[in-house]
Structures are given as C-alpha cells and as structure tokens.
C-alpha positions in Angstrom: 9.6 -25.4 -10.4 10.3 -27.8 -7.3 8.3 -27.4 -4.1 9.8 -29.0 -1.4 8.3 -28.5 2.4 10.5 -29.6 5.8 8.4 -29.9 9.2 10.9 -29.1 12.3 9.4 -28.5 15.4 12.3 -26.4 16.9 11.3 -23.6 14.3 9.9 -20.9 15.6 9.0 -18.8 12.5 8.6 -20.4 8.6 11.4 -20.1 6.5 11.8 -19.8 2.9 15.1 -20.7 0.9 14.6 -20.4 -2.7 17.8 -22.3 -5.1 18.3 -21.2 -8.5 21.2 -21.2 -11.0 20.0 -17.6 -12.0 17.9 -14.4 -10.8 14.5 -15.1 -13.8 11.2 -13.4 -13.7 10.0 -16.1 -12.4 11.9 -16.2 -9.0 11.3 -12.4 -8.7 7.5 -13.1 -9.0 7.7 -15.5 -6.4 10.1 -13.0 -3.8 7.2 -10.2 -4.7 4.3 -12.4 -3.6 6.1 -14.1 -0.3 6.9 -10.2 0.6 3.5 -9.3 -0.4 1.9 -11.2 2.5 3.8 -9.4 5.3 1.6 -6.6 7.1 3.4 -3.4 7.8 2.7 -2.2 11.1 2.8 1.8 11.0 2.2 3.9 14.4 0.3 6.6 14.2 -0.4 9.6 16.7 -2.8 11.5 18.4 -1.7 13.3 20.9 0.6 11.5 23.8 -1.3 8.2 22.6 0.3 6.1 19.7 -1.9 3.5 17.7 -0.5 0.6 15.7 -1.7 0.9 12.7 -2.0 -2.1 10.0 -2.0 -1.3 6.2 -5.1 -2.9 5.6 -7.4 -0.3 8.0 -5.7 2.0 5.9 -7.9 4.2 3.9 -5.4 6.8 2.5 -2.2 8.6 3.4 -1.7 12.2 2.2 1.6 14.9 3.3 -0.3 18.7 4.3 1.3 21.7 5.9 4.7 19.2 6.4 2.8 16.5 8.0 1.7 13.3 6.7 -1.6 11.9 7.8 -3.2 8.2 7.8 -7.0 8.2 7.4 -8.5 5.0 9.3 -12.4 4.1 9.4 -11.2 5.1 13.5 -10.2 8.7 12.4 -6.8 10.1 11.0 -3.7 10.3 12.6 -0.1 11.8 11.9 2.7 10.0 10.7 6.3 10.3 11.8 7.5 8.5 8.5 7.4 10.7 5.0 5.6 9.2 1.9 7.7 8.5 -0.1 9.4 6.0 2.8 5.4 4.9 2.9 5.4 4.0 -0.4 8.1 1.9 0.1 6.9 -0.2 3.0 3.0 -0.4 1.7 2.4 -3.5 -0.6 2.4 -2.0 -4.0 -0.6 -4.0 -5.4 -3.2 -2.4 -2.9 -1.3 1.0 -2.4 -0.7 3.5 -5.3 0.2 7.4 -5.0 -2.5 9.6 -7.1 -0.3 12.5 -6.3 2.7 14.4 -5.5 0.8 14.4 -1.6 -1.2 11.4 -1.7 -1.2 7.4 -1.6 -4.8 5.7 -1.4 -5.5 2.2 -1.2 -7.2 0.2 -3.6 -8.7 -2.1 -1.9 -11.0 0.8 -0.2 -12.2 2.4 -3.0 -15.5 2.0 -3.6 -15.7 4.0 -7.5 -13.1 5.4 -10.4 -15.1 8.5 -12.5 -13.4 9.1 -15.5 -16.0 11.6 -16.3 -13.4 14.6 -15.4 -11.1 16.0 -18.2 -7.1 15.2 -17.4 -7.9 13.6 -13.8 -9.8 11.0 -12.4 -12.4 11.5 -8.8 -11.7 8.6 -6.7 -14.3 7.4 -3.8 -13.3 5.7 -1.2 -15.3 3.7 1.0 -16.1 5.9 3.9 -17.6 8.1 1.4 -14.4 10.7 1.2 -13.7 11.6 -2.3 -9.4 12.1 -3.8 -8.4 13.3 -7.0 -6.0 11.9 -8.8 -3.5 14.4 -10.1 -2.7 15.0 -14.0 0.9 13.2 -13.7 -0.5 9.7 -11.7 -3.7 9.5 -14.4 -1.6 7.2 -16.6 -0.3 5.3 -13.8 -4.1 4.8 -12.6 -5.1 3.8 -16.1 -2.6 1.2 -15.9 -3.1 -0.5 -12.7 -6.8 -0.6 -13.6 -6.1 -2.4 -16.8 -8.0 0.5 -18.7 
C-alpha cells in the first residue's frame, strides 16, 4: 500500500481519497479505522436543558418504559434517538449491546464475572453493575477473545 500526503493551505478540514482497482479487506480495514476516529456527538436531556454528549463520557445506554437513557459519570439523561439507531452511530469496538435493552461501553468496564450460569455480571466503572443477557453471552465471549 502507497501513502501519499498533500499539504494545501486553503483546506479547511483533512481529506482522505483512497484509489483502488477493487473493494479488498484491506481497504475496508482501513474505511473502519479512519471512521473509527470520528466522535459522535449525542444530545441528551434533562428537562428544558440539552447536554452534548460525547461517546467517550458514555458509560452505558439502556431503552426502559419507551425511553432510552445515557448514563454519564455527570448523571443520566434521555435520549431522543432509539438504540438500535445508537448502535449504529457508536464506534463498534468500544460499544457492544449485552441485551435486547442495553449497549455498555467497553472501555468503562472495570470487570467481566463469568461466575454466573448462562450470563455474564458486568461492572462498570462508576461501580453500577449490567447483566448481560443469555442471547449477547456469545457475542461477549467473542469480543473478549475468550
């Protein structure tokens, strides 16, 4: 692979043209990293006040009584997106769903225990504790390599 980098002061924002003869793993890797690195912004409410939100303050995300919720270390707040349009906008290296209701991220979890039969007790790291529901536990298993 060719690197090839152009300094022009009249740009305003970095751009990145990728050339290829054909769509490879390779060129997908490299679309799924430069993606990667783009925050999501995600407002959340409480109240008349709206917060901006990034992903990385982001300790989990869960849908109760037709709401969906972000949990911050500054508190929780509600959503006006659904999760599964979350899911979509939340990098998927440091977000995974655990359930039908819930998306935690990884890089705020403090422990895994596997102790529990058919689900796994994650703790995050403000101390809150999630379960991970029978139907994700395979999909945990994988991420974590185990």
């Amino acid at each position: 692979m060719q690197f090839e980098v152009k300094i022009d002061e009249t740009v305003t924002e970095p751009k990145v043209l990728i050339l290829t003869d054909k769509i490879t793993n390779e060129v997908n890797d490299l679309v799924r990293k430069l993606a990667e690195n783009e925050r999501q912004i995600i407002a959340g409410f409480r109240g008349d006040t709206v917060t901006l939100l990034d992903e990385k303050e982001l300790l989990r995300v869960y849908a109760s009584g037709g709401r969906v919720y972000a949990v911050t270390a500054g508190g929780e707040y509600v959503l006006r997106l659904r999760l599964y349009e979350l899911e979509e906008r939340l990098r998927p290296f440091s977000f995974v769903r655990i359930s039908n209701s819930e998306i935690i991220n990884l890089k705020r979890v403090r422990s895994f225990d596997l102790s529990l039969v058919g689900t796994i007790c994650v703790t995050l790291s403000d101390g809150s504790k999630a379960y991970v529901s029978r139907r994700y536990v395979p999909k945990i298993k994988e991420v974590l390599g185990i």
